[in-house]
C-alpha positions as CSV (number, residue, x, y, z in Angstrom):
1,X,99.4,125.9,90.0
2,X,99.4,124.0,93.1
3,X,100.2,125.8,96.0
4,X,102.2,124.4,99.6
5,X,99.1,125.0,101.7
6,X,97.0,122.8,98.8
7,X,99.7,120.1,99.7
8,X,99.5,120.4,103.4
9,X,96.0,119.7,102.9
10,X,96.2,117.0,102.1
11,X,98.5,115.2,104.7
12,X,96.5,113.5,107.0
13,X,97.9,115.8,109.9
14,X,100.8,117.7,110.6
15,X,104.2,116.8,109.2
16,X,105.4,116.1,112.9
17,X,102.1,114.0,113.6
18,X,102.6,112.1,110.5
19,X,106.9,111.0,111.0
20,X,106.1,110.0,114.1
21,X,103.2,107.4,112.9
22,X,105.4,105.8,111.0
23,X,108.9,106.4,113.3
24,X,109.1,102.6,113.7
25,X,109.6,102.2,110.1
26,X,112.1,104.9,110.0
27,X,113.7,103.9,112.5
28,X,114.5,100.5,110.9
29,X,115.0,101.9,107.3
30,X,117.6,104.6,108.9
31,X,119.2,100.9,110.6
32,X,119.1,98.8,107.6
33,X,121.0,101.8,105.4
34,X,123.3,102.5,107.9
35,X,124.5,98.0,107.7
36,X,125.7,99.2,104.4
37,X,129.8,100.2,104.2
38,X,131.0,102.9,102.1
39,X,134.3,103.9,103.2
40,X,135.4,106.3,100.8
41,X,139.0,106.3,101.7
42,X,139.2,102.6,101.5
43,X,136.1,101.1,99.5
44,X,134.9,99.1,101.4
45,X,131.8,98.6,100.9
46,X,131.7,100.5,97.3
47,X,130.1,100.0,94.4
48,X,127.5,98.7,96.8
49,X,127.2,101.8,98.6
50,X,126.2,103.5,95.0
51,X,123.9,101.2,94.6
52,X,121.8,101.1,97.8
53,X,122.2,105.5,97.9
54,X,120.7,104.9,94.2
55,X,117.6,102.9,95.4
56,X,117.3,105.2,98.3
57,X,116.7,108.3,95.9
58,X,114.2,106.1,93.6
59,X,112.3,105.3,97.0
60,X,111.6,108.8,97.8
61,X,109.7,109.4,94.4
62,X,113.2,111.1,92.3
63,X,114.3,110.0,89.6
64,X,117.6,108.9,89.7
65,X,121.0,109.1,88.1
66,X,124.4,108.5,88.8
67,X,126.8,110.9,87.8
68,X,130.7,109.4,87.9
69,X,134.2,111.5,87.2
70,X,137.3,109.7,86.2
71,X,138.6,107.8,89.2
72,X,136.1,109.2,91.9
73,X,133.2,107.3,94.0
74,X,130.3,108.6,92.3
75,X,127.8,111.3,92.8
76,X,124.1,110.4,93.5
77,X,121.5,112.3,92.2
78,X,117.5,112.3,92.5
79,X,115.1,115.1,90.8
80,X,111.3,116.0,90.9
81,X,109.7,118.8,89.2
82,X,107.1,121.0,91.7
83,X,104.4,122.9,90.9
84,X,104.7,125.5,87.8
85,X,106.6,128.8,88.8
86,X,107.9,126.6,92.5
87,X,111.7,127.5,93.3
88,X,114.4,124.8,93.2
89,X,116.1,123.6,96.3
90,X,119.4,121.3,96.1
91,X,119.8,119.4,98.8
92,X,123.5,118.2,99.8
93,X,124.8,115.5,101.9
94,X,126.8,112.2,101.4
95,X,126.9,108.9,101.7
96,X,130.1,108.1,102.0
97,X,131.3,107.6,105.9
98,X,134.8,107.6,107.9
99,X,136.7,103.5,108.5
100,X,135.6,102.4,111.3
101,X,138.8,102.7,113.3
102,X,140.1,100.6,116.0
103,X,136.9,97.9,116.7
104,X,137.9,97.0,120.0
105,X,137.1,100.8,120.7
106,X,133.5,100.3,119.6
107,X,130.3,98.9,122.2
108,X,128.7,97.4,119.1
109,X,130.0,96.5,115.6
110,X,130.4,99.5,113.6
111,X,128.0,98.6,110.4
112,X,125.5,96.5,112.4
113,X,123.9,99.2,113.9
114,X,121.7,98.8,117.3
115,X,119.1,101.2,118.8
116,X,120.1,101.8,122.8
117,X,119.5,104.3,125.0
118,X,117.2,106.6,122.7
119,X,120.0,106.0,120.2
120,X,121.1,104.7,116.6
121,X,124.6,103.4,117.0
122,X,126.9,102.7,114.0
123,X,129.1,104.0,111.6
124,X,127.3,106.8,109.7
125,X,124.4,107.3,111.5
126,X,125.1,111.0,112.3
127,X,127.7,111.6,109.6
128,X,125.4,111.7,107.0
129,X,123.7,109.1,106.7
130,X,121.1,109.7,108.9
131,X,121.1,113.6,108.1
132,X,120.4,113.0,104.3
133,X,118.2,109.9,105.1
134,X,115.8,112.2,106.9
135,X,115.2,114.5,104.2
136,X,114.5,111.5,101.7
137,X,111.9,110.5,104.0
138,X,110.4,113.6,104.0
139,X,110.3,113.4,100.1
140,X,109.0,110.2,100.5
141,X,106.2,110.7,103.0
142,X,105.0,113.8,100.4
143,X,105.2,111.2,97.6
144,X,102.7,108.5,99.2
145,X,100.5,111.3,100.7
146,X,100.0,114.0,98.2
147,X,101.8,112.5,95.1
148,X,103.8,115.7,95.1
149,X,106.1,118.4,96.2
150,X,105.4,121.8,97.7
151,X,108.8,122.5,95.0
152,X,111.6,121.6,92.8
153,X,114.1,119.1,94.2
154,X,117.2,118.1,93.5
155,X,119.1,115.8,96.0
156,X,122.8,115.5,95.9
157,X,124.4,112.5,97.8
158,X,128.3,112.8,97.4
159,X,130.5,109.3,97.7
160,X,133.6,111.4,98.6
161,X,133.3,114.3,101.3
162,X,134.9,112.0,103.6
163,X,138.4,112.5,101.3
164,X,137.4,115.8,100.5
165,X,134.9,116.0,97.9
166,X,138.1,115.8,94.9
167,X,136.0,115.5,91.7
168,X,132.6,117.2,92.8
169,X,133.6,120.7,91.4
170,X,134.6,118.5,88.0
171,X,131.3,116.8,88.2
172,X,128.9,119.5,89.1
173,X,130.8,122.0,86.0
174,X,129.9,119.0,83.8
175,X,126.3,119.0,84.6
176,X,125.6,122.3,85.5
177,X,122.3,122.8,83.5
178,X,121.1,119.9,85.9
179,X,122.0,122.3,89.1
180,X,120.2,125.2,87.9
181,X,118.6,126.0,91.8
182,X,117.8,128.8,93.4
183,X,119.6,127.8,96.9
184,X,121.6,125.0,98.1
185,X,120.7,123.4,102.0
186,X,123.2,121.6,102.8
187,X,122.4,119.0,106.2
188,X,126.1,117.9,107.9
189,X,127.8,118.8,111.0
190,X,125.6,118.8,114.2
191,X,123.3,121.0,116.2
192,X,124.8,123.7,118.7
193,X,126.3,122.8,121.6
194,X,124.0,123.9,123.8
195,X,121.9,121.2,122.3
196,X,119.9,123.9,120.4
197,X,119.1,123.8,116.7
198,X,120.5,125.9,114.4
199,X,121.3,127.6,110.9
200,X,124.4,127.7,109.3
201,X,126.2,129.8,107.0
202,X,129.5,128.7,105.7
203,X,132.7,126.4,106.0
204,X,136.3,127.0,106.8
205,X,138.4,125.5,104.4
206,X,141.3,123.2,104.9
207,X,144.7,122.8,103.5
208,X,146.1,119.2,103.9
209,X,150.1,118.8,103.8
210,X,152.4,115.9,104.3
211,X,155.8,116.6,105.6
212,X,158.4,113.7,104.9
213,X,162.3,113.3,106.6
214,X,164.5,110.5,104.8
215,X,167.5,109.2,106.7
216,X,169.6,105.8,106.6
217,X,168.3,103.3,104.0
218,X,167.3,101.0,106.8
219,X,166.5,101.2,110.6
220,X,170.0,101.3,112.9
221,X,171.2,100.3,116.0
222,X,171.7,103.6,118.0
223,X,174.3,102.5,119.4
224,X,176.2,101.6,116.6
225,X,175.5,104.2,114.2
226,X,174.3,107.2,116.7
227,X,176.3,110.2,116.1
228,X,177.1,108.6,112.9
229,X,173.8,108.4,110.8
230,X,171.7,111.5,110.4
231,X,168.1,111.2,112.1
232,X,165.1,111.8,110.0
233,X,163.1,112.1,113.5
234,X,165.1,114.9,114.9
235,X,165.0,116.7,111.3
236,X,160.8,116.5,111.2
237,X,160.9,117.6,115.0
238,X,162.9,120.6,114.3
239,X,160.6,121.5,111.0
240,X,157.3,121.2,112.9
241,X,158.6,123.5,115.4
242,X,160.0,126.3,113.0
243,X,156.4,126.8,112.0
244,X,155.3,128.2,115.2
245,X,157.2,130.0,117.7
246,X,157.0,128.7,121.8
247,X,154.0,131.0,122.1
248,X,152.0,129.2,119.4
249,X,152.3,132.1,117.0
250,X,152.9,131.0,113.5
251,X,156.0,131.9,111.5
252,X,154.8,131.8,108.0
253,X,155.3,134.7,106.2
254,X,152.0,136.3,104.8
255,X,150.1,133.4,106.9
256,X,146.9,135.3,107.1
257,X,146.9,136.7,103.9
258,X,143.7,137.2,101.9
259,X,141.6,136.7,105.6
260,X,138.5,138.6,104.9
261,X,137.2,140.5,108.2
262,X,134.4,139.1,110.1
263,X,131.4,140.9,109.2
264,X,129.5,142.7,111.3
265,X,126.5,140.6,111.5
266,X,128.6,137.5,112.2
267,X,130.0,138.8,115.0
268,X,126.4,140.0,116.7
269,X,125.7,136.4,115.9
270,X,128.1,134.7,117.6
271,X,127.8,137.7,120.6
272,X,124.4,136.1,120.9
273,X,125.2,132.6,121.1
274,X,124.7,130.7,124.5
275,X,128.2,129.3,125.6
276,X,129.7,127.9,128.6
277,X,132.9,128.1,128.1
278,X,134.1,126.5,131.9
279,X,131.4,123.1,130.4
280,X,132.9,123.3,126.7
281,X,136.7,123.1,128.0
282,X,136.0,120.6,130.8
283,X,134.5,117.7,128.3
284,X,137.5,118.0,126.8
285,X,139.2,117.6,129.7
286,X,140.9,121.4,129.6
287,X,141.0,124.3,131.6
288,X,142.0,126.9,129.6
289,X,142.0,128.0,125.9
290,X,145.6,127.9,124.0
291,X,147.0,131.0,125.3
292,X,148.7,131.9,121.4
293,X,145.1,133.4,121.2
294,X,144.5,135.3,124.2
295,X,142.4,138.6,123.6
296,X,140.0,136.2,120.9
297,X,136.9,135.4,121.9
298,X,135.8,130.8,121.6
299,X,134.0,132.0,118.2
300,X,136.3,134.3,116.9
301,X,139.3,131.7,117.4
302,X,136.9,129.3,114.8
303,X,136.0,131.7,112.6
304,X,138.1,134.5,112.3
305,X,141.7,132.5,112.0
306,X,143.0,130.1,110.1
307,X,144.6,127.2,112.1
308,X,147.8,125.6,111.7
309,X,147.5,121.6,113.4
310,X,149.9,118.7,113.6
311,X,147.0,115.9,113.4
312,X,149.9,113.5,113.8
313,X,153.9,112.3,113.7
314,X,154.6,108.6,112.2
315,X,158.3,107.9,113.0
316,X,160.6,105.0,114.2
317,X,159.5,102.6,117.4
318,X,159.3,103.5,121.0
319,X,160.1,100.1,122.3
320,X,163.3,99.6,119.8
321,X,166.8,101.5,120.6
322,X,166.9,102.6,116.4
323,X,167.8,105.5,114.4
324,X,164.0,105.3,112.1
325,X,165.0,105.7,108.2
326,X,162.1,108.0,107.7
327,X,159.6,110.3,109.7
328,X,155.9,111.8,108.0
329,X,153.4,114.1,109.3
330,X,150.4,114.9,108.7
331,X,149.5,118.9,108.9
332,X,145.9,120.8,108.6
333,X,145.0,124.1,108.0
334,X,141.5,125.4,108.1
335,X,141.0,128.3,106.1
336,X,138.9,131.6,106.7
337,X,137.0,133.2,103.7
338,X,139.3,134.9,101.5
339,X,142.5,132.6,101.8
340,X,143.4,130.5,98.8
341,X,144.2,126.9,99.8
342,X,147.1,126.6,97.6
343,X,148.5,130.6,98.4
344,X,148.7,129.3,101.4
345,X,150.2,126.2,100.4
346,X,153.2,127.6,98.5
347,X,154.0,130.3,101.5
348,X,154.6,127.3,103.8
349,X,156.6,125.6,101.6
350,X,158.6,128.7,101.0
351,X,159.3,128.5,104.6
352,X,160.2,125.2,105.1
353,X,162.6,125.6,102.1
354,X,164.9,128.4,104.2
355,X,164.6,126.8,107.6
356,X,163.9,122.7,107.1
357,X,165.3,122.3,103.6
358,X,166.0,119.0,104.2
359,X,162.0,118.2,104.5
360,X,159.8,117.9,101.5
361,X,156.2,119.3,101.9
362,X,153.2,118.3,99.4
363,X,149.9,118.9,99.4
364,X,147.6,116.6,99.8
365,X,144.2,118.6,100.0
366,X,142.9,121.5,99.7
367,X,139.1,123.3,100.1
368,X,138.4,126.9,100.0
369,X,136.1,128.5,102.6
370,X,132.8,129.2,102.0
371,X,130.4,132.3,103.3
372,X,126.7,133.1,102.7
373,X,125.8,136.5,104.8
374,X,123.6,135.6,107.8
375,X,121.3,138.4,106.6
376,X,120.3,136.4,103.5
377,X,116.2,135.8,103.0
378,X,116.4,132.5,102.9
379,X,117.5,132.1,106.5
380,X,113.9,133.2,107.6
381,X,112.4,130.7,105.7
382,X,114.9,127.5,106.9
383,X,114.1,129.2,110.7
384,X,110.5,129.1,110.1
385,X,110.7,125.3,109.6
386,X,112.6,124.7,112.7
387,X,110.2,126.7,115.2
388,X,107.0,125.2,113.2
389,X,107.9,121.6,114.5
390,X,110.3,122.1,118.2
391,X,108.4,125.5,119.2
392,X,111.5,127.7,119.4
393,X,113.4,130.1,116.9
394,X,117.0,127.9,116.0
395,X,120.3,129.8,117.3
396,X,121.7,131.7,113.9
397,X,125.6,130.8,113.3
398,X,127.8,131.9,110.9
399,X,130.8,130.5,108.9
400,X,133.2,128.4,111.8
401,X,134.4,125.2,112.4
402,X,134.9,122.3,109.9
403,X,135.1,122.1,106.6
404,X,132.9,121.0,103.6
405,X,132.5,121.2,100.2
406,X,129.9,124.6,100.4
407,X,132.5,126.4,98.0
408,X,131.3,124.6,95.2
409,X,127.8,125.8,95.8
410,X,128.6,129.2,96.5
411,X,132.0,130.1,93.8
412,X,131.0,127.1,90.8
413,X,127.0,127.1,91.3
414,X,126.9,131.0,92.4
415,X,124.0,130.0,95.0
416,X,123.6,131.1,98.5
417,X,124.0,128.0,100.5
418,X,122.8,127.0,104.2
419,X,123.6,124.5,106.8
420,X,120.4,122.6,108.6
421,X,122.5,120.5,110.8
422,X,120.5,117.5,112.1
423,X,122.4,115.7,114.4
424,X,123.0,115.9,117.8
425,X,126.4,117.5,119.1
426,X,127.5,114.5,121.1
427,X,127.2,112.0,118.0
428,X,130.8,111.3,118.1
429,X,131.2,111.2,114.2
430,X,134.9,110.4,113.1
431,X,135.4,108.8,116.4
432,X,134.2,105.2,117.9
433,X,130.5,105.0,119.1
434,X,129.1,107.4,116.9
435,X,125.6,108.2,117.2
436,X,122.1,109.6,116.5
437,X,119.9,110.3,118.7
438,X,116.4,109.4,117.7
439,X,114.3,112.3,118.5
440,X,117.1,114.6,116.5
441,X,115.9,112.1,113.7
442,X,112.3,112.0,114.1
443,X,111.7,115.9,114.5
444,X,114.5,116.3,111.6
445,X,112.0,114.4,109.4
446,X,109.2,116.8,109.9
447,X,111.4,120.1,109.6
448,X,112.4,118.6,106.3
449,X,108.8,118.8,105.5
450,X,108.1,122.0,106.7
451,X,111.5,123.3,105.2
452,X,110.1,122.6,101.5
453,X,106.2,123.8,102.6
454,X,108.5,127.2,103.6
455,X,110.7,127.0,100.4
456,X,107.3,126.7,98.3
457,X,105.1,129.2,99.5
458,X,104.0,131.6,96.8
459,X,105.3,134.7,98.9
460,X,108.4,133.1,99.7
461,X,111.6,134.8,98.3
462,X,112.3,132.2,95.7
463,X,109.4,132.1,93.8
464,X,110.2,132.1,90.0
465,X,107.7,133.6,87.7
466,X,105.3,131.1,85.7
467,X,105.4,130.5,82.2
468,X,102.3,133.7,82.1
469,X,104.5,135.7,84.1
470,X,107.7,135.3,82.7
């Protein structure tokens, strides 16, 4: 068989050396992929989006397929075979991106991206496009200059993470003989905080609800029908605010059922973790931390509690004197391991039944969390790939934050699955402006590399037997 270190043998220098020869051609690549649209929640830009995440995949030497579930942007796939007795590593991210939002927000047009300031600016470019792109360019690079891989690869580019990943489960059950792996790496989200890169282990989940107040058939004249019609806006006000009480403590019944403690090596891992909290709450323009939460620590209010948000209220007109006919909003809640989404579901609507009858509650999402212990022995390997191309070991964080599909990795695949994050922290993703900043790229090239040199050493903790062995 051959062997990762017959491979790096025969780059013509180190994986860091060789991205950046060629970083003016990534560069424009990463550019000329991020033009392309593909707004899940909309289409825009879809089936084109398919296509060109289709030709991406055949560029970096896999052989590609397109997988498709009733109704659902499809799922992009790309496989190569490594050497004889090599592990299998499925790599996740998506190519589906946010709308744009409000343009006049935006320095630059939002799919006609620009290089400024040491960065890529445009829709996508951190969220994912530029996260996935970097490990197809590794694959590539390994294609032109050995003609192989260091191991089995199987890339997974999802058209629907931006609406929550709805048929992916469906999809990956369907084809599970093609998504027989060994571990999952998973590249979303972005680096620490501090700047520093970093390994993650899990997802929170989310629970998406609408709430929805009908009132007259037709907008009124407060003044003529005030006192008279009943006000959808007051009736949504008054159910938002019998969820929590004026400390911020929610009022759900069994809320925080199912919440699996934080384990042990979690919390040393996030003990360990640079933060300034007095830097982290002034950039978002706050002094203190919601005080419903005193005695938690930053980390331990992201990953040890589930959340209950109002992301927004759409009622009536604030420059009109009306009674609105209706009022929505729009509720999250991010899950910790343990809690079923739609448990969770059914104990708010229970709720709102006794104390907001009058509002109706439906679910509109829902994502378990997702865990894989920091003291795996895969992490070593992932960390080894890091320090081999910046120098220094990557911080170690454990399940927090947003959510992703990792629960169909871990609960439908049964693999371990871990985050390399490539994009900076300040990339702004969701929001106008995003960005990537093109160093974060570059070096995220070369870990790519190293990651699979790691994954496909012979001593490596995923080695499979060969067919002698076996």
């Amino acid at each position: 068989m051959t062997d990762a270190a017959t491979i790096r043998a025969q780059l013509p220098g180190t994986p860091r050396d060789l991205v950046h020869e060629h970083q003016d051609a990534l560069i424009a690549g990463l550019m000329d992929y991020v033009s392309q649209p593909g707004v899940s929640a909309t289409g825009e830009g879809f089936p084109a989006a398919t296509d060109r995440a289709l030709a991406e995949v055949e560029r970096a030497g896999l052989t590609p397929s397109v997988l498709a579930s009733d109704g659902g942007r499809p799922l992009v796939v790309g496989h190569r075979a490594g050497p004889a007795g090599s592990p299998h590593v499925l790599l996740y991210g998506h190519y589906d991106v946010q709308p744009a939002g409000p343009r006049e927000q935006w320095d630059s047009d939002p799919f006609t991206p620009v290089l400024r300031d040491g960065r890529i600016w445009g829709r996508g470019t951190g969220d994912n496009k530029g996260q996935h792109y970097a490990h197809l360019q590794a694959l590539r690079l390994f294609d032109e200059y050995a003609g192989q891989l260091p191991c089995s690869v199987t890339v997974l580019l999802d058209g629907e993470e931006e609406i929550g990943s709805p048929t992916l489960a469906t999809t990956l059950r369907a084809h599970r003989e093609l998504f027989d792996g060994d571990l999952v790496v998973w590249s979303d989200r972005s680096v620490h905080e501090s700047g520093e890169w970093c390994v993650s282990h899990g997802v929170r989940g989310m629970l998406r609800l609408r709430l929805r107040a009908t009132g007259p058939s037709r907008p009124l004249h407060s003044g003529n029908f005030g006192n008279v019609a009943t006000n959808p806006a007051w009736q949504l006000v008054q159910a938002l605010a019998c969820l929590k009480d004026p400390a911020g403590r929610v009022l759900v019944e069994g809320f925080d059922d199912g919440r699996e403690p934080l384990p042990d090596a979690d919390r040393a891992a996030f003990a360990a973790l640079p933060l300034d909290l007095p830097q982290v709450l002034g950039d978002i323009g706050l002094s203190g931390m919601d005080p419903a939460f005193d005695g938690l620590s930053f980390y331990e209010r992201l990953a040890d509690r589930p959340t209950l948000t109002i992301n927004g209220i759409s009622t009536g007109d604030v420059a009109r004197t009306i009674i609105p006919d209706t009022a929505e909003a729009g509720i999250d809640i991010r899950l910790t391991p343990g809690q079923d989404p739609q448990a969770v579901f059914e104990r708010v609507a229970a709720h709102l039944r006794v104390h907001a009858p009058e509002v109706t509650v439906v679910k509109t999402g829902g994502t378990p969390a997702s865990r894989t212990t920091i003291d795996n022995p895969y992490t070593p390997q992932v960390a080894a790939a890091i320090s081999r191309v910046t120098g220094r070991p990557p911080l170690l964080i454990p399940a927090y934050g947003g959510t992703l599909p990792d629960w169909v990795f871990t609960d439908v695949l049964g693999l371990p699955s871990i985050g390399l994050p490539l994009a900076n922290a300040d990339q702004a993703n969701h929001a106008p402006n995003e960005n990537l900043r093109v160093d974060y790229f570059l070096d995220a090239t070369a870990i790519c590399m190293e990651l699979l040199f790691e994954l496909g050493s012979a001593a490596g903790p995923l080695a499979r037997p060969t067919a002698t062995e076996a």
